[in-house]
C-alpha distance (Angstrom), angle and dihedral (degrees) to the residues before:
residue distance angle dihedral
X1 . . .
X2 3.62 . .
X3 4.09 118.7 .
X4 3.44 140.3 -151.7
X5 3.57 85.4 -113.3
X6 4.01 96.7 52.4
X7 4.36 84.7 61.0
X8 4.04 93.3 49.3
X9 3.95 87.9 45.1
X10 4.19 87.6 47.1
X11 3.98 94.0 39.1
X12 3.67 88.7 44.0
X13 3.74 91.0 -122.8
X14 4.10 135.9 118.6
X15 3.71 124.3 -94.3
X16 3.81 87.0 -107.8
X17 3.45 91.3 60.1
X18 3.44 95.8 60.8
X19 3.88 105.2 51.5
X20 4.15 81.1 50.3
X21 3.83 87.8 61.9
X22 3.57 95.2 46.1
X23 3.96 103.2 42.0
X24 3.58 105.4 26.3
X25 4.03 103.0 14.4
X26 3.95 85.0 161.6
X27 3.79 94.6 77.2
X28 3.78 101.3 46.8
X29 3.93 120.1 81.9
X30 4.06 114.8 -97.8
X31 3.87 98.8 -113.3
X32 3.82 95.3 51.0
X33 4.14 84.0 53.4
X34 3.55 90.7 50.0
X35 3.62 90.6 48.6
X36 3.68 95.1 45.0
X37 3.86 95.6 44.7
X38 3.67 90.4 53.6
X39 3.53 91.5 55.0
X40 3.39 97.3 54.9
X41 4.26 93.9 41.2
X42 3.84 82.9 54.4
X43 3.86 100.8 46.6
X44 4.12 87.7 40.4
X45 4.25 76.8 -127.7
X46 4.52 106.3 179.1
X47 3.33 112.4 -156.2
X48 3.57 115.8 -119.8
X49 4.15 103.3 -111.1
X50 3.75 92.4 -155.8
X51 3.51 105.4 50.4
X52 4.18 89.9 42.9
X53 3.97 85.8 61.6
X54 3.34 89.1 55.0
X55 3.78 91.5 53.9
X56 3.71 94.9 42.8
X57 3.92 90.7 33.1
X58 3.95 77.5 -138.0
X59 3.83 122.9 120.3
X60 3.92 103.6 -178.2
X61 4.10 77.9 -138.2
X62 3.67 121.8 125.6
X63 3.97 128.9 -171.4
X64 3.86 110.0 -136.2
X65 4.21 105.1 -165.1
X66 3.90 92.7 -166.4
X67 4.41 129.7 -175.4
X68 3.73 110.7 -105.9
X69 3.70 123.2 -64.3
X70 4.06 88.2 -116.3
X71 3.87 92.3 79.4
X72 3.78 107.0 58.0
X73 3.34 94.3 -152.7
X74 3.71 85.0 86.5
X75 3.99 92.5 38.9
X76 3.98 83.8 64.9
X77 3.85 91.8 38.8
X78 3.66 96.6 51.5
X79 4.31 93.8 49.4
X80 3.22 86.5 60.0
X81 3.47 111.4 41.6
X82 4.31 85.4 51.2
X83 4.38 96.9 40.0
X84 4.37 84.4 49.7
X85 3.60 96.5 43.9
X86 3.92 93.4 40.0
X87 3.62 81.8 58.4
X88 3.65 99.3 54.5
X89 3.68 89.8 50.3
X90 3.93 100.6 -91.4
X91 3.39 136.2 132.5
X92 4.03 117.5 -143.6
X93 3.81 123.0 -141.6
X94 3.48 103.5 -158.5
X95 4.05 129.9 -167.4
X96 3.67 122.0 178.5
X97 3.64 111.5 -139.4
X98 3.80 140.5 -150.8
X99 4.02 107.3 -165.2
X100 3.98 88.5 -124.4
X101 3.90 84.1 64.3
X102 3.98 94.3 48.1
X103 3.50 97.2 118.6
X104 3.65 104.1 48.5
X105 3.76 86.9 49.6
X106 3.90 97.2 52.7
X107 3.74 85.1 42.8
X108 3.80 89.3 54.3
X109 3.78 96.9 45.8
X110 3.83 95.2 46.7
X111 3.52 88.9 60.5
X112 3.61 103.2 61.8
X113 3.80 128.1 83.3
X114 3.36 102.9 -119.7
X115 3.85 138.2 139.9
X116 4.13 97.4 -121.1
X117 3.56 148.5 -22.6
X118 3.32 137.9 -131.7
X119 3.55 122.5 -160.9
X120 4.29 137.8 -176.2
X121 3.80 100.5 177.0
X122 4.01 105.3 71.9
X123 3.85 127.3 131.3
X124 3.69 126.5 -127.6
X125 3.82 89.7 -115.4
X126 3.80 100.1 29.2
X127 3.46 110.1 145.4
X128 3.85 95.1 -151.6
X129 3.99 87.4 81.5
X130 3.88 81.3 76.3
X131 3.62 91.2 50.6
X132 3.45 100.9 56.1
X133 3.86 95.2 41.0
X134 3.63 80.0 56.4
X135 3.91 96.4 51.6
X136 3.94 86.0 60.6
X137 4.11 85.4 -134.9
X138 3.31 126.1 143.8
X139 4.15 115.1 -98.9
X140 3.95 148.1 157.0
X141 4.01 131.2 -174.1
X142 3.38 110.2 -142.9
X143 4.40 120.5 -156.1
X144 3.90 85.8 1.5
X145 3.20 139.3 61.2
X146 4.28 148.6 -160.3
X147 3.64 113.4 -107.3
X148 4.35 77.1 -122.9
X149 3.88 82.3 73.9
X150 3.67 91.4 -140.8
X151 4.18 134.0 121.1
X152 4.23 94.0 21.9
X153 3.81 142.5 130.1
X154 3.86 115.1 -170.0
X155 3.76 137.9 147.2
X156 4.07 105.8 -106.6
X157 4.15 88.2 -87.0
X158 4.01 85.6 -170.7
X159 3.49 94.8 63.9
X160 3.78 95.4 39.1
X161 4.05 87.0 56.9
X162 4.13 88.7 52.6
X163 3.88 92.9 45.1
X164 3.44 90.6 50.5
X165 3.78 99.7 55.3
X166 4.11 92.2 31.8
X167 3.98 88.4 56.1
X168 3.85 90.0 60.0
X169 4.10 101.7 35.1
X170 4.09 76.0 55.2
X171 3.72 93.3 51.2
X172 3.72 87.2 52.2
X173 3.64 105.7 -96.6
X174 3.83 127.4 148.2
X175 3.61 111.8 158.3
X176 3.83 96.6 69.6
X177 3.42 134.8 -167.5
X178 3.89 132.9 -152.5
X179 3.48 132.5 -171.1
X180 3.79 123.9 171.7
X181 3.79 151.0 142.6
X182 3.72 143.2 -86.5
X183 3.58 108.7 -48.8
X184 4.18 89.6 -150.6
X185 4.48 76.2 91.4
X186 3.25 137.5 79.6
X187 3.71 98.6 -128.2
X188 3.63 101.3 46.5
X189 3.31 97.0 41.0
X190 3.94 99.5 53.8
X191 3.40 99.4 35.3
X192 4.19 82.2 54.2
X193 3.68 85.3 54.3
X194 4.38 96.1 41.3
X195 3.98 76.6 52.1
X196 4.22 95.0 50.8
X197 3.78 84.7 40.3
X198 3.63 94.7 62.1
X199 4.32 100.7 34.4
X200 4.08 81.4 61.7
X201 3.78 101.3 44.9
X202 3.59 89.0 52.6
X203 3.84 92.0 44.4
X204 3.72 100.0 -122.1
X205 3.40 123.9 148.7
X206 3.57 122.2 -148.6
X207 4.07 133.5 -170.6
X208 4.02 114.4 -108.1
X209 3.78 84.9 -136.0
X210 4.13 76.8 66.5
X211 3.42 87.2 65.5
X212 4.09 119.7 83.5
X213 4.11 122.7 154.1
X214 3.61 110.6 -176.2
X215 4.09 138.6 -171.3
X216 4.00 79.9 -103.6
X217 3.88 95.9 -116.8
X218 3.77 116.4 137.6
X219 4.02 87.6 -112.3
X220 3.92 95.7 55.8
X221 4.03 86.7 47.2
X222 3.82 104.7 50.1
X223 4.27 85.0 40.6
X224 4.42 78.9 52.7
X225 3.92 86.5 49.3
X226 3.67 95.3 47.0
X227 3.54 93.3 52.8
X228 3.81 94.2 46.6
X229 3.69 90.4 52.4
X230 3.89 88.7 50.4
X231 3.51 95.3 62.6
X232 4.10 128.5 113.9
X233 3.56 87.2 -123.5
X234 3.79 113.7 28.1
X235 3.54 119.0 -141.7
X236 4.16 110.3 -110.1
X237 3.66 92.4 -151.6
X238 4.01 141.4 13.7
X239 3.70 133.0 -149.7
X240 3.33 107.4 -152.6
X241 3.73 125.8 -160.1
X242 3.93 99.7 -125.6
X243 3.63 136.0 10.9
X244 4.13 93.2 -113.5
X245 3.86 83.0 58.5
X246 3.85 87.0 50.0
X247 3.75 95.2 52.5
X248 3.76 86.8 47.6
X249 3.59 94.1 55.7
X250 3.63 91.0 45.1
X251 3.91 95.1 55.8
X252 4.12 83.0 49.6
X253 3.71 97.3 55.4
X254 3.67 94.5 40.8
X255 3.92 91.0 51.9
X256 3.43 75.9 49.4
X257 3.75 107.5 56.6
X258 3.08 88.2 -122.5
X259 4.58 113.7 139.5
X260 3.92 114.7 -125.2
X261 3.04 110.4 -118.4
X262 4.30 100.0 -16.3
X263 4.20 83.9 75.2
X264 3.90 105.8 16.7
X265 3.63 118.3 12.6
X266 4.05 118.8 -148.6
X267 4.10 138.8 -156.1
X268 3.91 129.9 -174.2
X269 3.59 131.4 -171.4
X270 3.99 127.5 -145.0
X271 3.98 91.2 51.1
X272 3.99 99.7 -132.8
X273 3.76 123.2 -154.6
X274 4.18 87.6 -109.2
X275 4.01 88.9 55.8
X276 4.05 95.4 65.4
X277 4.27 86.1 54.0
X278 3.79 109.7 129.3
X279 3.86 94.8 -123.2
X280 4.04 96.5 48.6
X281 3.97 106.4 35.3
X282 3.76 96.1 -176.2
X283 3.72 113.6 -168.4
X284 3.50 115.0 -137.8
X285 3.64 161.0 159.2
X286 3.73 113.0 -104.0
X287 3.59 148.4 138.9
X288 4.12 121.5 -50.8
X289 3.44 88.9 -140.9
X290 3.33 99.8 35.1
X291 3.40 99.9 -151.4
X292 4.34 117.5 144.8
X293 3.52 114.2 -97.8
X294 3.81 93.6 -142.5
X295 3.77 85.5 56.4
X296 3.93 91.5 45.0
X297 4.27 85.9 45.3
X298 3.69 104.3 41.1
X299 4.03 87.9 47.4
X300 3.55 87.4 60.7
X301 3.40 105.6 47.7
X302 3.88 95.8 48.8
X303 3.62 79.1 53.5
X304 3.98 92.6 57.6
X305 3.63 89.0 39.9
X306 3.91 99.8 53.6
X307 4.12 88.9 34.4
X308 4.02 81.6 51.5
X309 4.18 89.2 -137.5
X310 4.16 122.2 134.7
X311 4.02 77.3 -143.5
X312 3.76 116.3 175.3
X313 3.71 111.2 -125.2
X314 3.34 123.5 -161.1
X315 3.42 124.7 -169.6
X316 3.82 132.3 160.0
X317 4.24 114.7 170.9
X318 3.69 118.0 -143.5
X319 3.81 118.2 -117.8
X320 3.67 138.0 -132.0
X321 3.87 134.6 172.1
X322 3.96 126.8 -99.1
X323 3.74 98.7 -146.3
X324 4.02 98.7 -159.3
X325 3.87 132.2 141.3
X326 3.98 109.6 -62.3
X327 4.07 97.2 78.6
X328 3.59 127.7 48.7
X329 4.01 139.2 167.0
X330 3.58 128.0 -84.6
């Protein structure tokens, strides 16, 4: 196999030489990188990827800490973040978390060498925002946030909670539904709030027993839907507080035999590539430039990274709603 020291002895250069031309080619003079480069075109010479990190003390690897691959928000999120960052010459170490396994997945990513991470799954109080502040590395949170407010890209989750209920007190609705996730993140928990917000400037009173947040797994929903659909006075319509909570829902009332939205009408918010498909028409909340917040995050970071900053980047998305098939007027 052909060394690094078989091209200096055929360019007629030293060793040293010849890790300058490969990791920082800028601050060597253009005929000894010609010279050098032929050399190793001629000898058919590979670099060894390992020991150039160690040179560079770069990786070109990033850790992606992702949501669980039952919401597809994070299916779409995760594509993009890998296909982007493939094309800037990165690999993507990806882990798909549930936030009961948080710490073994920080613990796990903090390990590695790598040049940043990029993570989806962090609390409002988690205390391994400190951590990586600490570790001087570059890093973004993508759809939630730190309570610090710092290092983030989101759509304005707020706002999305207010459209959401506003669209169906406009369509005529009253007996509201919500159904939502833990409130120990960012997104749940404000777009919860946006959702309050909007129920009490519009004056309309709604049962607690309306009220359901769940862990988000498909068990927790369709036990939410079965309790909605228990109820005295059933709820005509239910904001929910994602679009994989939406779909859920859907599946329940269908099984059901229950009509979308002629008997129970039905709002998500992140707008997901599966909710514009012809045979499920999911209104929601989403994005007015609906452009993927993984794409929006990882182009960022690799910014950060190749800029070598810790910058802070903060990014909130304005919202809109995607007026489609599952909600109508009454």
């Amino acid at each position: 196999m052909v060394s690094s020291k078989d091209v200096a002895k055929y360019a007629g250069v030293s060793q040293t030489t010849v890790s300058r031309v490969l990791n920082t080619p800028e601050l060597v003079k253009q005929p000894t990188v010609d010279k050098v480069m032929k050399a190793i075109r001629e000898l058919n010479y590979v670099p060894n990827a390992n020991a150039r990190s160690l040179v560079q003390k770069k990786t070109n690897t990033i850790v992606l800490l992702s949501g669980p691959l039952h919401n597809p928000f994070f299916v779409d999120t995760t594509a993009a973040i890998v296909n982007y960052a493939n094309t800037k010459g990165y690999r993507v170490n990806v882990q798909f978390v549930n936030d009961d396994k948080l710490s073994e997945a920080y613990a796990t990513a903090i390990e590695q060498q790598v040049d940043g991470i990029i993570l989806s799954c962090i609390l409002i109080d988690d205390p391994i925002f400190e951590k990586l502040e600490a570790m001087n590395l570059p890093f973004i949170t993508y759809n939630r946030k730190h309570k610090k407010n710092e290092h983030f890209v989101e759509i304005d989750n707020f706002k999305a909670g207010y459209l959401s209920a506003q669209h169906l007190i406009e369509l005529g609705h009253r007996n509201i539904a919500w159904v939502g996730g833990p409130l120990t993140v960012s997104t749940f928990q404000n777009r919860y709030s946006g959702f309050l917000k909007a129920l009490e400037d519009y004056e309309v009173k709604i049962p607690e027993d309306n009220i359901i947040n769940t862990d988000t797994s498909k068990k927790e929903v369709s036990s939410a839907f079965e309790k909605l659909m228990s109820l005295k006075e059933r709820p005509t319509a239910i904001g929910m507080g994602a679009d994989s909570l939406a779909l859920f829902i859907m599946d329940d009332a269908v099984s059901a035999g229950k009509k979308v939205p002629e008997e129970l009408s039905i709002i998500g918010i992140d707008n997901v590539d599966i909710s514009r498909h012809a045979s499920i028409r999911l209104t929601t909340i989403g994005s007015i430039s609906q452009e993927n917040l993984g794409f929006i995050a990882i182009k960022r970071l690799i910014e950060l990274i190749e800029n070598k900053k810790n910058g802070c980047v903060k990014i909130t998305e304005s919202v809109k709603v995607f007026n489609r098939s599952t909600t109508r007027k009454i």
